[in-house]
N, C-alpha and C positions, 0 to 999 in steps of 0.2 A: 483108292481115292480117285474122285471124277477129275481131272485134269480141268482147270479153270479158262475159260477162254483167251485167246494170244489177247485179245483188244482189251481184256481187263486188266493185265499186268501191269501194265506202264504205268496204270494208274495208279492202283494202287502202291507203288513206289512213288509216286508223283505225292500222295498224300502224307506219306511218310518223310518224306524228305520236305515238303512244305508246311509238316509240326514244327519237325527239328530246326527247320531257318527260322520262321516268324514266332512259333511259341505262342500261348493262347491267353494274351493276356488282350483282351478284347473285353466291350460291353456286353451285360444282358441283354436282350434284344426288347422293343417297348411292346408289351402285353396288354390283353384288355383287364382289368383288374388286378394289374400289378401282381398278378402269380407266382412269380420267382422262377416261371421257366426258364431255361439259356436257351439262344438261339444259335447254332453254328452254318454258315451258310459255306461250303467249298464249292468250288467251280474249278475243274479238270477242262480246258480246252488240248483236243485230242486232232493233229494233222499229220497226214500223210502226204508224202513225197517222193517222187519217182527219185531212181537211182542218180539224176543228173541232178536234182535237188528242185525239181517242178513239182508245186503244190499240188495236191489231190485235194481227196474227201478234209473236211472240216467239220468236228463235233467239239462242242461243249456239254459236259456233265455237271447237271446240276444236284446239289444233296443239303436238304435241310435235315437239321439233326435238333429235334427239339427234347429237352431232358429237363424233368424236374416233374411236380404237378398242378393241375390248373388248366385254364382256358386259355390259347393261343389265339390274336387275331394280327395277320400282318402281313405285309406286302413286299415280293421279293422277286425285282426286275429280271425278266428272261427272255431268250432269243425263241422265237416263237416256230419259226420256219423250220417244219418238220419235227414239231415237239412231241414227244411221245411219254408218256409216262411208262418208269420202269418198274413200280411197282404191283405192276398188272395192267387191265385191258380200259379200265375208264379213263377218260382224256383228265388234264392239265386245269385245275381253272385259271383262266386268265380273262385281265382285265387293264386295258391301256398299256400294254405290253410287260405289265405286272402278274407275278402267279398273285393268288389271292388265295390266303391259308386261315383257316377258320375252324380247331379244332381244340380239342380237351388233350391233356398227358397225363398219364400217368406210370410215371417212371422212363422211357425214351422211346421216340415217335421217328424214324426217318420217311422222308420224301425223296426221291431220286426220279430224275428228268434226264433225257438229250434232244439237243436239238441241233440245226447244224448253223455250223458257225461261218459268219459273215466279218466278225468285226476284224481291226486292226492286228496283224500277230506284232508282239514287241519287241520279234530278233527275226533276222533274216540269216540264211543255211545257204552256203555256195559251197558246191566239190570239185574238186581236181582232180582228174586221174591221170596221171603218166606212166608210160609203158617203153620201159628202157628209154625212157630221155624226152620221150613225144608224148605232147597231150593227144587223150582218146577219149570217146563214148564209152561211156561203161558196159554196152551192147559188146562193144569190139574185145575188154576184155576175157569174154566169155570163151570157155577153151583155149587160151594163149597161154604162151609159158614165157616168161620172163622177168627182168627187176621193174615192181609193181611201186611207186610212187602215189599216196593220198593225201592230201590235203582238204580238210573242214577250214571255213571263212565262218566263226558268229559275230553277227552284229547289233549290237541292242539300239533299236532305231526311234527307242522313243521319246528322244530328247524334244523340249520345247523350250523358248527362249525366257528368260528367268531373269528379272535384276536380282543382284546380292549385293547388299549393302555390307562392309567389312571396315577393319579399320587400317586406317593411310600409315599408320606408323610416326604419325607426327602430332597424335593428341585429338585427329579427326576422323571424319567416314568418308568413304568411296564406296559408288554405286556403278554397278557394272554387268553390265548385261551376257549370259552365258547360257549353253544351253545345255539344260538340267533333266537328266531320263530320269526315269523311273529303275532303281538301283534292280540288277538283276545277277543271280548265280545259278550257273548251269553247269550240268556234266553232261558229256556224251560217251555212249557204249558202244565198242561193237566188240567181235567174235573171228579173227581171223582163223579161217577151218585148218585141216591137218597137210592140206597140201599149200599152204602159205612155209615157207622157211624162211629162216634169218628174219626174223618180226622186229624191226627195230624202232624204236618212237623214242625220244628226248623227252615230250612232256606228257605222255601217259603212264599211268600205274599197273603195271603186267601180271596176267597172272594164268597158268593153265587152267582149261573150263573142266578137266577131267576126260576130253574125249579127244585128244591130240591136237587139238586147238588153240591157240593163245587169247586171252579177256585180254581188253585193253579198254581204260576209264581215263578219258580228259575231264579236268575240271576246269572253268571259269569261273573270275568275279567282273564283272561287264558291269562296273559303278564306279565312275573315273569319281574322284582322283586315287582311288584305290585301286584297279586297275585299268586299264582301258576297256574302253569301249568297243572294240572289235579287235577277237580274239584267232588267232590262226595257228592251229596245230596240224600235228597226222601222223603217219608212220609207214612204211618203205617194208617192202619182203619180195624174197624169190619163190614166184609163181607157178605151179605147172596145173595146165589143163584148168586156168584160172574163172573165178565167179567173181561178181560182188558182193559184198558182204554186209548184212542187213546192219543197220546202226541207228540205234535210239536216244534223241538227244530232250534231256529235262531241262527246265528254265524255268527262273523262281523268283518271283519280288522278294526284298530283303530290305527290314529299315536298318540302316548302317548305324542310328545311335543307340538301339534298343538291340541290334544282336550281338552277343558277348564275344563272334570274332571279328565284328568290324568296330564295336564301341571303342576300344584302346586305340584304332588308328584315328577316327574322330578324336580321342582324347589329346593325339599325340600334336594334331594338327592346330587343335586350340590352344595347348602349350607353346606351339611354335611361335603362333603367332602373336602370344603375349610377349615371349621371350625379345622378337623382333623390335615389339614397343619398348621394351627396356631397351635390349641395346641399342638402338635410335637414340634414346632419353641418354643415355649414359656417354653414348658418342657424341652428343650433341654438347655434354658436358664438357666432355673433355676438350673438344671443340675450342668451347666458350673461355676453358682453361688456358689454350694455348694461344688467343686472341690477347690472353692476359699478359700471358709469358710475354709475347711478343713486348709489350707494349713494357713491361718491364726490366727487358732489356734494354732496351732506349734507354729507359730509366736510370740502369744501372751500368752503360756506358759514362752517363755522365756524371752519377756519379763517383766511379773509378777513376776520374782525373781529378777529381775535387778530392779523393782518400791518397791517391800518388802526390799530390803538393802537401798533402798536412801531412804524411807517412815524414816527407823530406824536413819537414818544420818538426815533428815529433823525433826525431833522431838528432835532431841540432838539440834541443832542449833537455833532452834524456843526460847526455853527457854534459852541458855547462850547469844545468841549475838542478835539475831532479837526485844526481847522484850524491853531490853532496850533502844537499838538503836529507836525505835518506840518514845520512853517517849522524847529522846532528838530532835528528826524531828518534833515532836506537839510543841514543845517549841519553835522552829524556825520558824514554821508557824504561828505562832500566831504574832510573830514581822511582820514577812513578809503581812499578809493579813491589821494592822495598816497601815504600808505603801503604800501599794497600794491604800487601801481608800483616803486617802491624796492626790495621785497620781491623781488618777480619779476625784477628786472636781476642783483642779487646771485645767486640763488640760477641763473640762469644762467651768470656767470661761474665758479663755482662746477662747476657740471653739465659744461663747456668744458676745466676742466682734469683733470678724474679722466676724461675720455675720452681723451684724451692719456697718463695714464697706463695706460689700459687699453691701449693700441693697443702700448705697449713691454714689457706685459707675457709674451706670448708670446716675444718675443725674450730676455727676459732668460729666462724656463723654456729655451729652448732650448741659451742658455749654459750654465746649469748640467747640465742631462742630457748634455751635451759633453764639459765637466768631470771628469763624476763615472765618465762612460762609459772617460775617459784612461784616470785613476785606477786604474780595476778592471783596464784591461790591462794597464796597467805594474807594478801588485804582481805579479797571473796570471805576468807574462811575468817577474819576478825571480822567482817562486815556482820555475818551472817552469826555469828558469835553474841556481840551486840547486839543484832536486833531481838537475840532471841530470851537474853535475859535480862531487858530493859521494857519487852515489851511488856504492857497492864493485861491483856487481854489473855496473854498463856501463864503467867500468874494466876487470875483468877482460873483456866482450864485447870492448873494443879492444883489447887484450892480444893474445886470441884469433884477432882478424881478424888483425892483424899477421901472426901462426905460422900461420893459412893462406893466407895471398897468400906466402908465403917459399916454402910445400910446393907449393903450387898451380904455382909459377915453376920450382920444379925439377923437375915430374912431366912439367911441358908439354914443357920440353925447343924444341928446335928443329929446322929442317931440317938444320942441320948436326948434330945428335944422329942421326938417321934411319938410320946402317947400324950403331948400336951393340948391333944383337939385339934391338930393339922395346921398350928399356927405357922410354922416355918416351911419353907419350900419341900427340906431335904424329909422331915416327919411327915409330911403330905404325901411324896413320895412310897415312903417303905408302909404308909398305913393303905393308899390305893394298892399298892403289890400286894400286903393280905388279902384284902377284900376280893380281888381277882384272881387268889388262887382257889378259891373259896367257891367259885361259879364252874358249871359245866364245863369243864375242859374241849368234851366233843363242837362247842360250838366255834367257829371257826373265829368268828369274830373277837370272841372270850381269848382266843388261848394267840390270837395278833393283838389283842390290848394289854396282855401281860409281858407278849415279849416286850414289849416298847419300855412298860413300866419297871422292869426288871432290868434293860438296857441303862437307864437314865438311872436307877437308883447306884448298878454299879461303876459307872462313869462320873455321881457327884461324891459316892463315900467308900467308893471300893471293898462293899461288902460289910458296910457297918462300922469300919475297925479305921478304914487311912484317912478317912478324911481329909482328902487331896483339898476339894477347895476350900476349905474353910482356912487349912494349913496356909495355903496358898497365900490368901486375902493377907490373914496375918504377917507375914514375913514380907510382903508387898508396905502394907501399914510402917510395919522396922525401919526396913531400910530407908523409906523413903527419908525419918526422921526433918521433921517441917522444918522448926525453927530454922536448925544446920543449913539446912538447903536454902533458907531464904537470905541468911545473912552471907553464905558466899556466893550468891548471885550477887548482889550489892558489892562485895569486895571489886568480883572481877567486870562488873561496870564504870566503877572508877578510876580503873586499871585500864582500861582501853580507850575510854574516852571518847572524844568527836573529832572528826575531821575537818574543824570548823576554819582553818588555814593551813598556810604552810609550816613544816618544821621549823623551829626554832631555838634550839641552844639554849639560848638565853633566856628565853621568855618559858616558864614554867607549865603558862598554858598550851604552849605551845608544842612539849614535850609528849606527850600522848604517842600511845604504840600507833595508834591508828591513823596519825596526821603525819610522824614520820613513815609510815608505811605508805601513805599515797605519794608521798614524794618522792621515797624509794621507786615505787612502781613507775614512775613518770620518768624518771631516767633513766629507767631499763627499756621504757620504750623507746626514746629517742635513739639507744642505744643501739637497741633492734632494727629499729629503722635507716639505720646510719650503714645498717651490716652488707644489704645487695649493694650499694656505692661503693663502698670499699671493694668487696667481691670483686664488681665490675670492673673498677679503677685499676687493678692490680691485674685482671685478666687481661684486659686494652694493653698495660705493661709488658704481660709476657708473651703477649702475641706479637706487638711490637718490637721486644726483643727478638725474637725468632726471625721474623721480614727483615729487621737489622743485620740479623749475623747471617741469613741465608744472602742479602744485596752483597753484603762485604764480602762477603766470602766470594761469590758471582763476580763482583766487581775483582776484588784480588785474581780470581782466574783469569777474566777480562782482560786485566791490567798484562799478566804475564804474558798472553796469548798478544796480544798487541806490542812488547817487547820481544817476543819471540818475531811477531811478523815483520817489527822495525827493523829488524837486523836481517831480515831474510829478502824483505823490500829493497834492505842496501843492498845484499848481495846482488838481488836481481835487479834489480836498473841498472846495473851495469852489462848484464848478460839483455836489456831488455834495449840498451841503447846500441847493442850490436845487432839485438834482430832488427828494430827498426828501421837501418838500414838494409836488411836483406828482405821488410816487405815494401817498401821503396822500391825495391829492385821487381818484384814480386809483383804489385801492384803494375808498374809502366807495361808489365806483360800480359798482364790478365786486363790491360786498357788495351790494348792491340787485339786481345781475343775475341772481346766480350761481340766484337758486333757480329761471329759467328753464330750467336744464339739466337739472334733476333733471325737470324737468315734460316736455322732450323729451324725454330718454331713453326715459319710460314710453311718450312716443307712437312712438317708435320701434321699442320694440321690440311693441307691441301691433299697429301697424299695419303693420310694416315684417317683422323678422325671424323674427316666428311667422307670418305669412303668407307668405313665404318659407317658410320649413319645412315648413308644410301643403303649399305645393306640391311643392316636392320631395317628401314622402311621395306623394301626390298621383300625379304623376308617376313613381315608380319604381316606386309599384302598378300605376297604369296600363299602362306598356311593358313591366314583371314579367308581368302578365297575357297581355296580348299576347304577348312572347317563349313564355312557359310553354304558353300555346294552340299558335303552332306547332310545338313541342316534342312536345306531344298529339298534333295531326294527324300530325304526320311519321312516329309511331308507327305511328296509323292505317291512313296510307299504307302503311306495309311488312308489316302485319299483317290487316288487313281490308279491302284494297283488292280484292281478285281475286272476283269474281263468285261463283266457285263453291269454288275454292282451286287449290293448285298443290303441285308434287310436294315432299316436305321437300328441303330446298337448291337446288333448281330456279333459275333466274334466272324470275321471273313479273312477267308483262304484262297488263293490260285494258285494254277500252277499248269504250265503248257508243256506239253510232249511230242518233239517230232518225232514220228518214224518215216526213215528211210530204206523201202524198201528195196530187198535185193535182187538180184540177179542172178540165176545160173541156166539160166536160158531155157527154162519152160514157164515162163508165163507166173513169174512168184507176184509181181504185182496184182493179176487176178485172183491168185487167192488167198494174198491176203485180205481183198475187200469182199469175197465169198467168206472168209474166217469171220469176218465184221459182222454180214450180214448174217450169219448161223448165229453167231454172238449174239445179237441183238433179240433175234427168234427165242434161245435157250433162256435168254433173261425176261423176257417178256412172260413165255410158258410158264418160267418158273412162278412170277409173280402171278399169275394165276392160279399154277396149283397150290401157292401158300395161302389164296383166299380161301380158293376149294377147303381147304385143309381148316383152318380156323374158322369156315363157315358152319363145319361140322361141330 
C-alpha cells in the first residue's frame, strides 16, 4: 500500500475528531430549484512551527461535499492567495472572494481547494525547554544528555467583549460585560523516541508507539467556565544524545449546549443558578420571619408580666372559691346523671313500641286498598248489571237474535231438504257437489270448484248424517227459552235499583243494593285516603322515638361523663391550685428570659439569614454568569467558528492543526516543507490522472 503523504494525516484526523465534537446536525445548503442536495463545507487550517514555537508556512483546505441529486448553485467564501485546486490542473472559480459553484449531482460530488492562510489563528503555542534546571533553544538540545524538562502554553485568544444579561438573585437582571471566545478543544501529540528514559507527565495519556518510544496525548477544553482558557502541560525525561521531538497539536470549535460532553455542565450551571434564586427567596423569608420573631418578642415580654400577675390572682382564686365550688357541681352531677339514666330507659321503651306499630302499619294500608278496591268492583259490576238488563235497545238485539236463528234454521234446511229445487242453503249445496262431480275432472278449474263445494257441504252437515248446524240453531232456540229470560231480567232490575240518594234504613226507597253500595264505596274511599296520613303520622312517631331514645341516652352518657369530670375537676383544682403557684414561679423566670429572644433573633437574622441570602444572590449570579457565557459561546460556535466562512445553510466544519516541527539536527524543518511540497505535486498529479482516467 502507497504510504499517504506526512501533510495529509493531521488532517485527516482533524476531520474525524471535528465529526465527533460538532456532529452534523446543520442545514441543507440553499439550491437552485430546491434539489434536495446537502451541502458540507470543512475547512482544515494547516500551520507549521519551528521547534521554539515561530509560525511558518500557513494553509487552509478547502472541501465541498455536495450529495444528493440535482443542480447545485452556490457561493462559498475562500482565501484566494495561492489558491490551487486539488482536484486537478484547472484553476478555482472565484468571484468577490467567493468560490462560485454551478453544477449538477448525482449521488456525491466533492470540491477540494488550498490556499495559504493569512487569517487570525484562535489559540496561540508557547514552548519551554529546560536542560537540568536552565531554559535552552531547542538547537542546543540537540546531542545533550541530561534531565529534559517540556512545557506547551495553549491559549485560546479569541475572546471579544460580550454583555450577558443573567439574573441578580433578587427577582431581577444584571448585565455584565465579559469576554466570550469562541468555545475550543484541543489535544496535542507527541512521540518521545527510545533514547528518552523516565518519560514522566501528570496530564498526558501514555502509551508505547511499538518502536521503543513512548506516545504521549494532552487533551484541553479552552471554553471557560468549563475549563480555562490557557492550558499548560508537558512532561520531563532523562536524555542522551538528545533531539526534539516533533509534536502535533489539533483545536476544535465546540458548541457547549449541543455537545453531549459539555451540555450536562451547561445543564448544571443553569440549575445552579435557579437553585440560587430560591435560596435567596427562601433566605429572604426566613429573614422576613425572624424580623417577626423579633418583634414578638417584645410582644411576648410584655406579655409575660401581665400572665406572672394573673398566674398570682389565678392561684389565690383556685384555692378560696374554685375548689370548693368544684366539691358542690360533683354533688349535683351525681343527681343529675340518676336522672338521666331513668330518662334514657323510658324514652326506649317508648321508641320499642311505635316500632311495632310501624311494622303493622303497611299491612293495615294494604287491608284497606283491598277493601276499597272490592268496593269499586262491586258497584262497577251492579252498575254495569243494570244497565245491561234495563236497557230497550239490547232487549230488542235479543229479540232480534231469536228471529234470526228461527230464519237461519229454515234457510239451512237439511240433507233431507236437498231434492226440493235447491230451496235451502244446505240442498243447494250437496246438489252443486253432484253436478260438479259430473264435469271433467282434468280441468283444473272443475276439480277447484268441487273441492270448495265438497269443503262447505262437510263443514254445514258432516256428510249428510250430523247436521251440526241446524242442531246447533236448535238448542241455541232451547236454551235461550224467551219468556224465562225476560221475566228474570225484570225481577233483577227491581232488585237493584237506582242510586238516586243516599242509603237509608228507613226509607224503603232508599234501601236498594245499588244506593247502599255508593255509599259503601264512598267510605271506603275516605278511608283509603285517610291511610298515607296515618302511615305518615305514625312514621314521624317512630322516627321521633328513635332521635328521643338515641338524645337520652347521649344525654345520659353526657350527664355521667360530666359527673365523672365533676369529681375529677375537684380532684384537680386542688392539684391545679398547687401548679399555679409553681407557674407563677415559672412565669417571673421566663419574664427575665424572654428578652434573650429578641436579642437572638437580631443575631440571626444578621449573621444567619441575610448571609444566607447574599449567598444565594451570590450564587445565582455566579452560575447566571456562567450558564449565560455558554449560552454566548455556543452562539459563537455556530456563527464565528469557520475560518474563513461557509455556504448559507451548508452544514460547516473547522478544525486547525499545529505542527511542530522537530529537531535532531539535519535540517527536519526543510523537509518537512519538501514533504509539503512533494505533497502537494503527488495530489495535484493524482487529480489529473483521475481526469485522464475518467476522460477515457
Amino acid at each position: 500500500m502507497k504510504k499517504r503523504p506526512t501533510y495529509l494525516r493531521p488532517l485527516a484526523v482533524a476531520a474525524v475528531l471535528t465529526t465527533a465534537v460538532l456532529g452534523t446536525g446543520a442545514a441543507t445548503a440553499a439550491t437552485s430549484g430546491d434539489s434536495g442536495v446537502k451541502v458540507t463545507n470543512t475547512e482544515s487550517v494547516q500551520v507549521y512551527l519551528d521547534p521554539d514555537g515561530t509560525l511558518g508556512m500557513q494553509h487552509v483546505y478547502e472541501q465541498l461535499t455536495l450529495a444528493g441529486h440535482g443542480s447545485v448553485k452556490l457561493s462559498n467564501p475562500i482565501a484566494t492567495d495561492g489558491l490551487r485546486n486539488l482536484n486537478g490542473f484547472s484553476g478555482v472559480s472565484v468571484k468577490d472572494g467567493n468560490q462560485i459553484v454551478d453544477t449538477t449531482v448525482d449521488g456525491k460530488k466533492q470540491l477540494r481547494s488550498v490556499s495559504n492562510y493569512k487569517g487570525k489563528l484562535p489559540v496561540t503555542l508557547k514552548i519551554v525547554y529546560k536542560l537540568d534546571g536552565k531554559v535552552v533553544k531547542p538547537g542546543d538540545l540537540v546531542g545533550k544528555s541530561g534531565h529534559l524538562e517540556v512545557t506547551y502554553t495553549v491559549e485560546n485568544v479569541t475572546a471579544v467583549p460580550t454583555d450577558l444579561t443573567f439574573n441578580d438573585g433578587k427577582g431581577g437582571k444584571v448585565t455584565k460585560s465579559v469576554d466570550v471566545p469562541i468555545p475550543l478543544v484541543g489535544s496535542l501529540s507527541t512521540t518521545a523516541p527510545e533514547n528518552f528514559d523516565n518519560v514522566v507527565s501528570k496530564e498526558a495519556s501514555m502509551g508505547g508507539d511499538g518502536h521503543g518510544g513512548t506516545q504521549m496525548q494532552f487533551t484541553m477544553t479552552l471554553l471557560p467556565p468549563v475549563g480555562p482558557a490557557t492550558s499548560t502541560f508537558g512532561y520531563s525525561a532523562d536524555i542522551t544524545d538528545g533531539v526534539v521531538p516533533r509534536a502535533e497539536l489539533q483545536v476544535l470549535p465546540v458548541d457547549p449546549l449541543q455537545s453531549p460532553t459539555f451540555s450536562g455542565a451547561a445543564a448544571s450551571y443553569k440549575g445552579g443558578a435557579d437553585t440560587g434564586v430560591e435560596l435567596t427567596d427562601g433566605a429572604l423569608q426566613m429573614d422576613d420571619g425572624l424580623v417577626r420573631l423579633r418583634g414578638g418578642a417584645s410582644d411576648l415580654v410584655a406579655g409575660l408580666i401581665k400572665l406572672h400577675d394573673g398566674a398570682g390572682q389565678l392561684s389565690t382564686g383556685l384555692k378560696d372559691t374554685a375548689v370548693p365550688g368544684a366539691h358542690k357541681l360533683a354533688d349535683g352531677t351525681t343527681q343529675l346523671d340518676d336522672g338521666g339514666k331513668k330518662l334514657a330507659d323510658g324514652a326506649g321503651q317508648l321508641s320499642d313500641g311505635l316500632q311495632q306499630l310501624k311494622s303493622k302499619t303497611p299491612q293495615l294500608a294494604d287491608g284497606v286498598h283491598q277493601i276499597y278496591a272490592g268496593q269499586v268492583a262491586i258497584a262497577a259490576g251492579l252498575t254495569k248489571m243494570y244497565d245491561g238488563v234495563t236497557d230497550p235497545a239490547k232487549k230488542q238485539q235479543i229479540d232480534q237474535l231469536i228471529g234470526w236463528a228461527k230464519t237461519v234454521n229454515d234457510d239451512i234446511g237439511s240433507a233431507g231438504t236437498a231434492g226440493d229445487g235447491g230451496k235451502t242453503v244446505f240442498g243447494a249445496l250437496v246438489e252443486i257437489e253432484d253436478h260438479l262431480s259430473n264435469l271433467d275432472q282434468s280441468n283444473p278449474d272443475v276439480a277447484a270448484a268441487l273441492g270448495v263445494a265438497h269443503d262447505w257441504v262437510e263443514k254445514s252437515g258432516s256428510g249428510y248424517k250430523g247436521k251440526l248446524t241446524v242442531d246447533a240453531i236448535n238448542a241455541l232456540l232451547v236454551s235461550i227459552g224467551t219468556q224465562t229470560v225476560k221475566s228474570s231480567l225484570a225481577e233483577i232490575s227491581a232488585g237493584l235499583g237506582t242510586p238516586t240518594g243516599p242509603c237509608d234504613t228507613k226509607d224503603e226507597k232508599r234501601q236498594s243494593l245499588r244506593a247502599c253500595m255508593a255509599r259503601l264505596v264512598d267510605g271506603g274511599r275516605q278511608l283509603n285516603d285517610a291511610v298515607p296520613q296515618l302511615r305518615a303520622g305514625v312514621n314521624q312517631l317512630a322516627a321521633g322515638s328513635l332521635q328521643l331514645k338515641d338524645g337520652s341516652s347521649q344525654l345520659s352518657d353526657g350527664l355521667g361523663q360530666a359527673n365523672t369530670g365533676a369529681h375529677q375537676l375537684a380532684d384537680g383544682l386542688g392539684a391545679a391550685a398547687d401548679g399555679a403557684g409553681q407557674i407563677d414561679d415559672g412565669l417571673g423566670q421566663a419574664r427575665d428570659g424572654a428578652p434573650q429572644i429578641v436579642d437572638g433573633a437580631k443575631q440571626l437574622s444578621e449573621k444567619g439569614s441575610q448571609k444566607i441570602a447574599q449567598a444565594g444572590q451570590d450564587t445565582a449570579q455566579s452560575y447566571g454568569e456562567m450558564y449565560a457565557e455558554l449560552v454566548a459561546e455556543g452562539k459563537r460556535a455556530r456563527e464565528d467558528s469557520m475560518a474563513i466562512g461557509a455556504p448559507e445553510g451548508a452544514t460547516a466544519m473547522t478544525a486547525y492543526q499545529f505542527i511542530v516541527t522537530g529537531d535532531d539536527g539535519q535540517g527536519s524543518r526543510n523537509t518537512d516543507r519538501a514533504l509539503l511540497a512533494g505533497g502537494l505535486l503527488i495530489a495535484t498529479g493524482g487529480g489529473l490522472l483521475l481526469r485522464r482516467r475518467f476522460a477515457r
